[in-house]
C-alpha positions as CSV (number, residue, x, y, z in Angstrom):
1,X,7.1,38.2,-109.0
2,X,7.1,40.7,-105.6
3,X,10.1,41.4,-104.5
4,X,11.5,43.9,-102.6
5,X,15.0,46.0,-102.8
6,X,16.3,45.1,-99.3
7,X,15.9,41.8,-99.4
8,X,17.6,41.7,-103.1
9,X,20.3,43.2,-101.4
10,X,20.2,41.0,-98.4
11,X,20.0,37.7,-100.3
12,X,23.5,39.4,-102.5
13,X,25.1,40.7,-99.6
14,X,25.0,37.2,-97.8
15,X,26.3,35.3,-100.9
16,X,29.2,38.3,-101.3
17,X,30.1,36.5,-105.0
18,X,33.4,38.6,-105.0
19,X,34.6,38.1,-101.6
20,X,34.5,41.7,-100.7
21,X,32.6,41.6,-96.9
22,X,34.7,39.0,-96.0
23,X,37.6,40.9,-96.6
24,X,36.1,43.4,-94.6
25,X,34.5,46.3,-96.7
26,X,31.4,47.6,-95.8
27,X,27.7,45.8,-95.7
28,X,26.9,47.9,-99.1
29,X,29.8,47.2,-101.0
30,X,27.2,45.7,-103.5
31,X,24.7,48.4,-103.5
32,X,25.1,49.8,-106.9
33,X,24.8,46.3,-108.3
34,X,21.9,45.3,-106.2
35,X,19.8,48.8,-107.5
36,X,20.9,47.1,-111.6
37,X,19.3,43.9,-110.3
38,X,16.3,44.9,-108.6
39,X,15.5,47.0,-111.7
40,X,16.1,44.3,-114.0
41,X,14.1,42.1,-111.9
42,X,11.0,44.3,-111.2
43,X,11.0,44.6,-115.0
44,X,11.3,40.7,-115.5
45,X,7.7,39.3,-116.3
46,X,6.1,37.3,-113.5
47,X,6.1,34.2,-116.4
48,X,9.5,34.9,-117.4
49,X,11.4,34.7,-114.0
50,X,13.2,31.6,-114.2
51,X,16.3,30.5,-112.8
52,X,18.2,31.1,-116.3
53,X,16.3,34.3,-116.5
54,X,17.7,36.1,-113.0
55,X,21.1,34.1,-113.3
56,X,21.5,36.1,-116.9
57,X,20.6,39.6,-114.9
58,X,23.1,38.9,-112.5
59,X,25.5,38.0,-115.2
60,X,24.8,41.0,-116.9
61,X,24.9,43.1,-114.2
62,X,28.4,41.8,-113.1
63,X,30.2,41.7,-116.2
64,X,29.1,45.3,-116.6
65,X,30.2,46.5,-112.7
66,X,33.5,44.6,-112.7
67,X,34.5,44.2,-116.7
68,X,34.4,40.5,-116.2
69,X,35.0,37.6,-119.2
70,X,32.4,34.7,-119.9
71,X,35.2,32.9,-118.0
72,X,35.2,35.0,-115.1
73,X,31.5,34.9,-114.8
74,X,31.7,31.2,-115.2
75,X,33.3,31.1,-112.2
76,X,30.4,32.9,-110.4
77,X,28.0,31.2,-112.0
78,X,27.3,28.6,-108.7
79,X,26.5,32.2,-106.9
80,X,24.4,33.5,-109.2
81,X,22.4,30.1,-109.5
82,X,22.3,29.9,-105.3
83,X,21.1,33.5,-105.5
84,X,18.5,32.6,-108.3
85,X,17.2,29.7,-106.5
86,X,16.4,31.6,-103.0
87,X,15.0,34.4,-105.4
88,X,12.9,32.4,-106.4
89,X,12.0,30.1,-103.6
90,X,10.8,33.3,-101.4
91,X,9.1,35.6,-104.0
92,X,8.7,32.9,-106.9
């Protein structure tokens, strides 16, 4: 899979999974996150990047950043799967 940082970042900015740009904080609130991602994703192999496979980065990644619970991530999961799905559909 090619992808690209700044469009990691713009695919995690628009889905904003904790609110935080809507509330009004700045366009790289997410920017430590989105460099965990991007690695994890540039290291993903091409014939392992599923759905399941960048939803459990993102779920990793975010129960790391904000000391979430399987519940709370649970919560986010519909994010993390919209996320995974435009991942996918543009650099699958």
């Amino acid at each position: 899979m090619t992808i690209d940082l700044e469009s990691v970042n713009d695919l995690t900015t628009e889905a904003d999974v904790e609110g935080f740009i809507a509330d009004g904080a700045p366009a790289d609130e997410y920017e430590s996150e989105v460099e965990d991602v991007f690695a994890a994703l540039v290291a993903l192999p091409a014939e392992k990047a599923t759905k399941e496979a960048i939803v459990a980065i993102y779920e990793r990644v975010w129960a790391a950043n904000f000391s979430l619970s399987d519940e709370d991530l649970l919560q986010r999961r519909g994010a993390f799967d919209g996320i995974a799905e435009r991942i996918l559909h543009h650099f699958g």
